[in-house]
FIVEX-690286 format. One record per residue (C-alpha): x, y, z; residue number from 1; residue in three letters. Coordinates in steps of 0.5 Angstrom, whole numbers, plus 2048, in hexadecimal, padded with zeros to 3 digits. Layout:
{zavo {X, Y, Z}, NUM, "ALA"}
...
END
This chain:
{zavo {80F, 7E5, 7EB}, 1, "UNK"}
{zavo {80E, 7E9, 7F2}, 2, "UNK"}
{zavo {80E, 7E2, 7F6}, 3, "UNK"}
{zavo {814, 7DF, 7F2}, 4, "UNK"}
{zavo {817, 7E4, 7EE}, 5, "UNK"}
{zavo {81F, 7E6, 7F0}, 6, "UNK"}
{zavo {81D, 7EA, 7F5}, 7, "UNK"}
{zavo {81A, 7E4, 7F9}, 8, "UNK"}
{zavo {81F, 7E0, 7F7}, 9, "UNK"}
{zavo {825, 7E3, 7FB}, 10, "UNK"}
{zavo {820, 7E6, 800}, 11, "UNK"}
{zavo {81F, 7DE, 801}, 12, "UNK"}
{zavo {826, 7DC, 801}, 13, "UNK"}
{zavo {827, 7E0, 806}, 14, "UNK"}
{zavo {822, 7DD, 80B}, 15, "UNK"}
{zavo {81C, 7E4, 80A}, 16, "UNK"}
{zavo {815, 7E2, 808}, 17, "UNK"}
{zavo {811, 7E3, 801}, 18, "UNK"}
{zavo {80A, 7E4, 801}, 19, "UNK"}
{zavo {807, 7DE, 803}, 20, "UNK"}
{zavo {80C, 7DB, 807}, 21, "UNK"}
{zavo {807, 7DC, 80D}, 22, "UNK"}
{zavo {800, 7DC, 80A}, 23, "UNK"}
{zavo {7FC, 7E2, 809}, 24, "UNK"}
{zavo {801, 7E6, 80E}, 25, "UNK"}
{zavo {805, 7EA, 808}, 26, "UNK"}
{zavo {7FF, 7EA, 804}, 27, "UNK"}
{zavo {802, 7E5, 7FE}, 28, "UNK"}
{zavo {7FB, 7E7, 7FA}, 29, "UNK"}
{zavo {7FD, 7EF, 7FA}, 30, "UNK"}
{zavo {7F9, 7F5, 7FD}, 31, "UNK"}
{zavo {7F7, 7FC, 7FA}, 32, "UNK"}
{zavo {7F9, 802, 7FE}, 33, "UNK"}
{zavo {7F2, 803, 801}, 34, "UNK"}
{zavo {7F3, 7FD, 804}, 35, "UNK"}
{zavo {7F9, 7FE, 809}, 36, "UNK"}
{zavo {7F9, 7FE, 810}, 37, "UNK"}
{zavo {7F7, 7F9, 816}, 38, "UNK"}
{zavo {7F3, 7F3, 813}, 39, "UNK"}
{zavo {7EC, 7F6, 817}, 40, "UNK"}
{zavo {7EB, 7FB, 813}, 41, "UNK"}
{zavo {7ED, 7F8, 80D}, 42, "UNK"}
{zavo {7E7, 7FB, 808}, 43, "UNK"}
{zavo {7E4, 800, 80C}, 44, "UNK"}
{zavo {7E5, 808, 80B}, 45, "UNK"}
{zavo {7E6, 807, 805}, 46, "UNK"}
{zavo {7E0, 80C, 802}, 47, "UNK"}
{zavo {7E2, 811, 808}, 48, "UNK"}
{zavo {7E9, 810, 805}, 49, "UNK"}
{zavo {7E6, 811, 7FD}, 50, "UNK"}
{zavo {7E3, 817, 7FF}, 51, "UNK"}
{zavo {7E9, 81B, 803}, 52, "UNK"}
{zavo {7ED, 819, 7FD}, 53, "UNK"}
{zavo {7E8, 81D, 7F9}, 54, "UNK"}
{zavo {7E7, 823, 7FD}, 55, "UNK"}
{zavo {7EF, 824, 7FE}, 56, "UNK"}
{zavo {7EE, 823, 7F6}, 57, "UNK"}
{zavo {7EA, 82A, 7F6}, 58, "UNK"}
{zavo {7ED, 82D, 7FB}, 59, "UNK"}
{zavo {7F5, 82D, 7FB}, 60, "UNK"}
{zavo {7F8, 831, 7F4}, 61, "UNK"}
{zavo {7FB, 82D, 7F0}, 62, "UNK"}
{zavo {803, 82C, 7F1}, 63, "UNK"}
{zavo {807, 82A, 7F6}, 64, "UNK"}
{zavo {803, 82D, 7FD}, 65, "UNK"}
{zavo {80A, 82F, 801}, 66, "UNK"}
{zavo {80C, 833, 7FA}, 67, "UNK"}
{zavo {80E, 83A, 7FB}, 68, "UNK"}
{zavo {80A, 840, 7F7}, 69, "UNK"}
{zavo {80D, 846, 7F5}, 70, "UNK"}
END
């Protein structure tokens, strides 16, 4: 449904590209949020990504970080 949905069609009627229109440039297969960024570093960083995630988890209080406490 994401390559030919209606979206696609009016993106395409309108001369744009969908995802496989050129190969693997729009990554037409999908992607997790871990794996964006330039195609050298694809996988990598990810325990060291896991492991900020986890030490800001203990770290921050819960809520909005910028919120005002009074």
């Amino acid at each position: 449904m994401n390559r030919w949905g209606p979206e696609a069609w009016f993106v395409k009627a309108f001369g744009g590209n969908v995802p496989g229109d050129k190969g693997s440039a729009f990554i037409p297969e999908g992607y997790s949020f871990e794996e964006m960024g330039p195609k050298g570093m694809k996988g990598k960083g990810i325990a060291e990504m896991k492991a900020t995630q986890e030490r800001l988890k203990s770290e921050w209080p819960l809520g909005c970080p910028v919120a005002f406490r009074g």
